[in-house]
LOPALO-981951 format. One record per residue (C-alpha): chain; z, x, y. Coordinates in steps of 0.5 Angstrom, whole numbers, plus 2048, in hexadecimal, padded with zeros to 3 digits. Layout:
@ch:A pz:Z px:X py:Y
...
//
This chain:
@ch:A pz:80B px:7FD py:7CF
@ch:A pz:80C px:804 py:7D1
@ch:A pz:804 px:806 py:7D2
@ch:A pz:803 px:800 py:7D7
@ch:A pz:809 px:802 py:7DB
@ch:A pz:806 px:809 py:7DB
@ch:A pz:800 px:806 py:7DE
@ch:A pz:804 px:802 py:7E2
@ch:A pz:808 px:806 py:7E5
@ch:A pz:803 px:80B py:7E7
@ch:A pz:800 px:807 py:7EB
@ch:A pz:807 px:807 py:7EF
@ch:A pz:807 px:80E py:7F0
@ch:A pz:800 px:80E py:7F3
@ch:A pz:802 px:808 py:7F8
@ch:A pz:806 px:80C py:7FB
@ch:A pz:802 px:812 py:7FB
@ch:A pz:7FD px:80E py:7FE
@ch:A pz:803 px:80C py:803
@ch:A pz:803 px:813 py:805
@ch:A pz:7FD px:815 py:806
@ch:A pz:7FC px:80F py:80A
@ch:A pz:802 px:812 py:80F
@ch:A pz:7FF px:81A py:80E
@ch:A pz:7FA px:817 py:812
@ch:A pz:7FD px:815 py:819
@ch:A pz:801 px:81B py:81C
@ch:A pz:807 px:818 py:822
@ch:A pz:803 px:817 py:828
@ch:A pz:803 px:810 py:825
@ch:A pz:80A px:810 py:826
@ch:A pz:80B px:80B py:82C
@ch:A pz:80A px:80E py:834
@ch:A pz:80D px:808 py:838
@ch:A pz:811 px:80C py:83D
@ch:A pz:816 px:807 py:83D
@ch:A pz:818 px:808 py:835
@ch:A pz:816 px:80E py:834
@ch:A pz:81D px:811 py:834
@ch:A pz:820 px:80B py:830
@ch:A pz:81B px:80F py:82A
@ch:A pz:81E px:815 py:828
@ch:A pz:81C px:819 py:822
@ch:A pz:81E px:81E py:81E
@ch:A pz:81F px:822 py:818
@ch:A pz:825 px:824 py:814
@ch:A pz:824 px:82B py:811
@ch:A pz:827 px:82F py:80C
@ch:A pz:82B px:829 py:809
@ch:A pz:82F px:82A py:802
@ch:A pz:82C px:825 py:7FF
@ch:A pz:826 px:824 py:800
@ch:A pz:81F px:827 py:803
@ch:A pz:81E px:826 py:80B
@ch:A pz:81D px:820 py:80D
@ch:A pz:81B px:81D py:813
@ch:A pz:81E px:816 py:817
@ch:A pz:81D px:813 py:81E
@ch:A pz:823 px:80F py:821
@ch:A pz:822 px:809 py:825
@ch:A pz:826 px:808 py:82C
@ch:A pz:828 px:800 py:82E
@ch:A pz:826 px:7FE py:835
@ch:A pz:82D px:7FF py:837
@ch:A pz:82E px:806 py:834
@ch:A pz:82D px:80B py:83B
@ch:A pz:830 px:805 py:83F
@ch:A pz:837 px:804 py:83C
@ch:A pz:83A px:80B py:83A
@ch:A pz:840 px:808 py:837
@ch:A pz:83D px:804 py:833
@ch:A pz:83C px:805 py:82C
@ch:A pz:837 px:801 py:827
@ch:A pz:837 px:800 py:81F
@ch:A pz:832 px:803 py:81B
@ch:A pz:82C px:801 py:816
@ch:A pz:829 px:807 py:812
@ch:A pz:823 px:805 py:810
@ch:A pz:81E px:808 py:80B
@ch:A pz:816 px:809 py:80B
@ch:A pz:817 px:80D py:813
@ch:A pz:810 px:80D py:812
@ch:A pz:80E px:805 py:812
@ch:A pz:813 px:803 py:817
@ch:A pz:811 px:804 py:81E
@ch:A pz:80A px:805 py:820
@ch:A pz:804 px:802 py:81C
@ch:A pz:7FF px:808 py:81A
@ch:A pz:804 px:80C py:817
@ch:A pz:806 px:807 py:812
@ch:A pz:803 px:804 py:80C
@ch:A pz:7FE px:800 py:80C
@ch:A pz:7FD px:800 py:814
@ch:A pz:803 px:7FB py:815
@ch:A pz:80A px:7FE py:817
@ch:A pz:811 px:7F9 py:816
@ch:A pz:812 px:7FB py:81E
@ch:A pz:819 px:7F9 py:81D
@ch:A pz:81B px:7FD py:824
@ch:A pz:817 px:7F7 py:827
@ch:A pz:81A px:7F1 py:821
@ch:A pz:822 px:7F5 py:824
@ch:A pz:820 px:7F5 py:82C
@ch:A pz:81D px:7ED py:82B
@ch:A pz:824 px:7EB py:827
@ch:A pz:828 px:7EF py:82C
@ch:A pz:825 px:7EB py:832
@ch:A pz:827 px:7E5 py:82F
@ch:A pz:82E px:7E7 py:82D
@ch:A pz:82B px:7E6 py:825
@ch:A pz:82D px:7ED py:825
@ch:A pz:832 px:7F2 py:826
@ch:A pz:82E px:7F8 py:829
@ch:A pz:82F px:7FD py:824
@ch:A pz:82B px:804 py:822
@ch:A pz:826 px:805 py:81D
@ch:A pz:826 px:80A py:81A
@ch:A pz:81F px:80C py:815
@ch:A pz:820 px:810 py:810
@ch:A pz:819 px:814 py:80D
@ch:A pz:816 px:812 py:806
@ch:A pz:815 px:818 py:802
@ch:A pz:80D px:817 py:802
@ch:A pz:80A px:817 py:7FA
@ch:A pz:811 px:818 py:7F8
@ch:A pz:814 px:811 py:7FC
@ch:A pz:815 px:80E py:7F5
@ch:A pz:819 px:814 py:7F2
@ch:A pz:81D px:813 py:7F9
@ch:A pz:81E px:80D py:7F8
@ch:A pz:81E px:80B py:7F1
@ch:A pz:827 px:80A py:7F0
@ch:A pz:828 px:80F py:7EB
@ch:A pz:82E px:80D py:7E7
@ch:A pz:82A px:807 py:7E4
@ch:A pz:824 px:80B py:7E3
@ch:A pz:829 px:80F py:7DF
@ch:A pz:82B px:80A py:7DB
@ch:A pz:825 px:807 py:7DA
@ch:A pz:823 px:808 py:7D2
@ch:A pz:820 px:80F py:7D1
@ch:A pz:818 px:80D py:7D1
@ch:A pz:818 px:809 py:7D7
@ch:A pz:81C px:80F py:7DA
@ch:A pz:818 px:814 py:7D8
@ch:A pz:812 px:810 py:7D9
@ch:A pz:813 px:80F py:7E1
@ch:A pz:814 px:816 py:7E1
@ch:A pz:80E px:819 py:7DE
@ch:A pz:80B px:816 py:7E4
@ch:A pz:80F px:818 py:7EA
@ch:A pz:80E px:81E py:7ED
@ch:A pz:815 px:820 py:7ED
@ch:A pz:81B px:81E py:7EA
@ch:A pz:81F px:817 py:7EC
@ch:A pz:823 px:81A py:7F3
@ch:A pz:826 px:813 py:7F6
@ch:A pz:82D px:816 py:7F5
@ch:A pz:82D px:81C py:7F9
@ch:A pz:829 px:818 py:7FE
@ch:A pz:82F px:813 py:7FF
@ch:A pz:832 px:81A py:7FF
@ch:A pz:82F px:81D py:805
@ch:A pz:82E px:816 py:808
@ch:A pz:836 px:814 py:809
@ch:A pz:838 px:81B py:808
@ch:A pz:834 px:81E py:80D
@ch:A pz:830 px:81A py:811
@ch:A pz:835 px:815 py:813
@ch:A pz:839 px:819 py:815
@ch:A pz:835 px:81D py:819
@ch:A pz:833 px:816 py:81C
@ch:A pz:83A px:813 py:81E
@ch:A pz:83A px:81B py:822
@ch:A pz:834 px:81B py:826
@ch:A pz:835 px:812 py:828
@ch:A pz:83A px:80E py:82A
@ch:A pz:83A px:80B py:824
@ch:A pz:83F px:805 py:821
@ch:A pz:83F px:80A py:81B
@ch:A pz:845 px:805 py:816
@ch:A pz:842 px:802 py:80F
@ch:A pz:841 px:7FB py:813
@ch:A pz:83D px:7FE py:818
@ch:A pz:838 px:802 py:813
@ch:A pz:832 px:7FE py:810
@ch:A pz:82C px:801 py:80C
@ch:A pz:825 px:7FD py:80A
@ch:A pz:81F px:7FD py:808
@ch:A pz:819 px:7FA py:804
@ch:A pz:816 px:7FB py:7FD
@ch:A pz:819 px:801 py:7FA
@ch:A pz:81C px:802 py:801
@ch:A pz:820 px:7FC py:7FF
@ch:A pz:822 px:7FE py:7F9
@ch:A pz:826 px:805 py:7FB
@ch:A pz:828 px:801 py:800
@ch:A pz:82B px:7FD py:7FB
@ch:A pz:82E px:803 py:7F7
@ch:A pz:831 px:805 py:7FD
@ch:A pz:835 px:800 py:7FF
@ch:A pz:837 px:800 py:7F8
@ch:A pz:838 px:808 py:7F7
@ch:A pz:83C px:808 py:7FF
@ch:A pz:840 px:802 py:800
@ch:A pz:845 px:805 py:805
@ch:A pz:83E px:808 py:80A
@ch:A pz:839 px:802 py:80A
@ch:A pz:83C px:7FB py:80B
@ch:A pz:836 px:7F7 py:809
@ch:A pz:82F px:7F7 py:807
@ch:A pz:828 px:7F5 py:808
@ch:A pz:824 px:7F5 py:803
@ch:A pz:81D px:7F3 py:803
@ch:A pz:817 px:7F1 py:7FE
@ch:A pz:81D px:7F6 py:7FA
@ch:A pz:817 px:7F9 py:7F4
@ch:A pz:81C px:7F6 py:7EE
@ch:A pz:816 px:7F7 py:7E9
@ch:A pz:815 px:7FF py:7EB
@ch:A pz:80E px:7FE py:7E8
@ch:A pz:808 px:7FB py:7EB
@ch:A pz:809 px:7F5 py:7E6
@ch:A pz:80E px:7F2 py:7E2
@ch:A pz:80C px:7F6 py:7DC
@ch:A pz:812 px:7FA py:7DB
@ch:A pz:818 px:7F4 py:7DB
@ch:A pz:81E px:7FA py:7D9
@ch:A pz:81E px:7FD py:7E0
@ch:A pz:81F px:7F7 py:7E3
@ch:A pz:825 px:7F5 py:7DE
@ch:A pz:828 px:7FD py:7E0
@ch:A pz:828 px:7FB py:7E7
@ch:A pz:82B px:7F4 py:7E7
@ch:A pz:830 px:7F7 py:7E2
@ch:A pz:832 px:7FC py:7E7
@ch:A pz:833 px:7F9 py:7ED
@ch:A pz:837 px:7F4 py:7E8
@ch:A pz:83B px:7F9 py:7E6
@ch:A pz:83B px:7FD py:7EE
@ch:A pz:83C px:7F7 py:7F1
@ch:A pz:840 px:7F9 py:7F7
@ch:A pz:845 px:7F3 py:7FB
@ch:A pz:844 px:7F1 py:802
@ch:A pz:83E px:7F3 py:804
@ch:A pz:838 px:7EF py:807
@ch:A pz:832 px:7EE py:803
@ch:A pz:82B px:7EC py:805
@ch:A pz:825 px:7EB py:7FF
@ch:A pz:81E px:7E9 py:800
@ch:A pz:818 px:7E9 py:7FD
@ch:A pz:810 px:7E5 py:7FE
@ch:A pz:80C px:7E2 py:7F9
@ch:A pz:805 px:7E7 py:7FA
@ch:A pz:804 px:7EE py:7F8
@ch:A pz:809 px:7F2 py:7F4
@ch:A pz:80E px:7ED py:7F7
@ch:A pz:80C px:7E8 py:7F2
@ch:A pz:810 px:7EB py:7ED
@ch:A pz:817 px:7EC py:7F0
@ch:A pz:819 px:7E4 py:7F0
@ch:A pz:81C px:7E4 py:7E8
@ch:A pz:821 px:7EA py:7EA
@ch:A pz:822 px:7E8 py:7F0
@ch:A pz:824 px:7E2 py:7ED
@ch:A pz:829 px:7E7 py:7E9
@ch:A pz:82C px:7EA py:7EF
@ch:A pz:82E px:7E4 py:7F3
@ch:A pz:831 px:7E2 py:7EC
@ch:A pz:835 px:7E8 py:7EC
@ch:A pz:837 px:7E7 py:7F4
@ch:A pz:83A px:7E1 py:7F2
@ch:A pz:83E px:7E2 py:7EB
@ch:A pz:841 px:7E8 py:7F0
@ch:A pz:843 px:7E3 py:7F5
@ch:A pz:83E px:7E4 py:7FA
@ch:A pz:83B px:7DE py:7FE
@ch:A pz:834 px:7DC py:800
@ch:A pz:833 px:7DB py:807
@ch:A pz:83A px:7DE py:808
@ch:A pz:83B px:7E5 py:805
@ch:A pz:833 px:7E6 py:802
@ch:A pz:82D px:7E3 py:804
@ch:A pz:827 px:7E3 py:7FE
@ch:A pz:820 px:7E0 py:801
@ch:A pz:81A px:7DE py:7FF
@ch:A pz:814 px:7DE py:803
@ch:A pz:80D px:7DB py:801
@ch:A pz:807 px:7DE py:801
@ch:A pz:80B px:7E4 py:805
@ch:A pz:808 px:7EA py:801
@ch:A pz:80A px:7F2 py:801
@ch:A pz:808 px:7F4 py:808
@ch:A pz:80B px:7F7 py:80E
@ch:A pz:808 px:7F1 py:811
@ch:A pz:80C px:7EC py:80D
@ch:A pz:813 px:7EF py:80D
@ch:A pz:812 px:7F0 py:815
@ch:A pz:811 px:7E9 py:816
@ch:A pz:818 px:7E7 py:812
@ch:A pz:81C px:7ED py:815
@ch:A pz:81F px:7E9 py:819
@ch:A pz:823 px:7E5 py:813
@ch:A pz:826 px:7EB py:810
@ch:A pz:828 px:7EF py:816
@ch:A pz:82C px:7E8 py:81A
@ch:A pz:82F px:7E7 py:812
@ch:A pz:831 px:7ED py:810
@ch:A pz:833 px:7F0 py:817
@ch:A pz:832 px:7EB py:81C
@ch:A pz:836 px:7EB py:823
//
């Protein structure tokens, strides 16, 4: 088993080593240019972290931010800064554009505006970023020392949380009007983005309030080679499960995504013996011929940010 989780597994690194080199290519003059927008983009990067090396973020104004100096606004920090906004700077040439998804809800009145905060993945070491460490640790000591092998540097997902609600929050509530309470605070992401988010909410119960978990990488392979992973994850947010928060769960049935839907499965089982209910306090959703793709979680966007944040 283990040699084919050690060829699995490579595969993974390589996939987000190909994910970097697509992003080294383009530089910021692909960020948007509208004169009207601009300054609702706001990118920066946090130097000389405790925790963390430097780590760059771009903040995303609602409509109403410059017009409305009293008004203040719930945060979603989202991973992946790279693949959110603009479409040459992310993987596969397709970005989530979640600031067009938030402004089109707001508009509705679907949404509250919020600001969205994205956060920089750390290139070839994203999944060591992103990988949550408790249940690596407490995974048996050949598929902890096998993953390991592999990676470029040690698992650090517990001081990235560290910088993230230590620092980076903070700095956020002092420099925007924001609504910075536990209710307020939300965080998202997709794929191994989904599963740190997961891990956060779990980790911070009193910062974040929900979670958006998208096409959440529950195998940490590229296949279902290596089920004990999985298992450690699914009894770790068994066992870390916070009350009272707002969950979102998804997944498709093409690419990688079409091995989520078993553990999936056990997730919501977990949801429900812990006293959450579908449709009320969690959503889990299945999306047929969705694959695992900026483009597909840009289509369905609109589902977790009206269910988990809402207006």
């Amino acid at each position: 088993m283990i040699p084919l989780f050690f060829s699995k597994f490579s595969r993974l690194i390589c996939f987000s080593a190909c994910c970097l080199f697509v992003m080294m290519g383009c530089n910021d003059q692909s960020e948007p240019k509208e004169s009207e927008t601009v300054s609702r983009f706001q990118k920066n990067t946090f130097t000389q972290s405790n925790f963390i090396d430097d780590k760059i973020y771009e903040v995303y104004l609602p409509a109403s931010y410059s017009n409305d100096s009293e008004k203040r606004y719930p945060v979603l920090y989202m991973m992946d800064r790279q693949n959110l906004f603009v479409d040459s700077l992310a993987y596969g040439g397709a970005a989530w554009n979640i600031h067009e998804v938030t402004d089109d809800l707001s508009q509705q009145s679907k949404l509250k505006e919020i600001i969205i905060v994205g956060v920089d993945h750390a290139g070839v070491n994203r999944f060591s970023e992103y990988m949550p460490q408790k249940p690596l640790e407490a995974l048996p000591s050949d598929y902890r020392d096998s993953m390991l092998s592999f990676l470029q540097r040690p698992v650090f997902s517990d001081s990235f949380l560290l910088f993230l609600t230590k620092e980076l929050k903070p700095l956020i509530d002092k420099e925007y009007r924001t609504l910075p309470d536990m209710a307020n605070t939300f965080i998202g992401g997709s794929s191994m983005g989904g599963l740190i988010s997961m891990y956060a909410q779990c980790e911070y119960p009193s910062i974040f309030g929900g979670a958006l978990c998208l096409s959440t990488h529950w195998p940490i392979a590229m296949d279902d080679s290596s089920p004990a992973i999985p298992a450690q994850l699914i009894q770790y947010f068994a066992s870390n499960l916070p009350k009272d928060k707002m969950w979102y769960f998804d997944h498709g049935t093409k690419g990688l995504d079409q091995y989520y839907e078993p553990y999936q499965q056990k997730i919501d089982s977990v949801l429900m013996a812990s006293g959450y209910s579908m449709d009320e306090s969690f959503l889990s959703k299945k999306f047929e011929g969705h694959d695992h793709n900026e483009k597909d979680w840009n289509e369905r966007l609109n589902i977790p940010l009206e269910f988990v944040i809402g207006k």
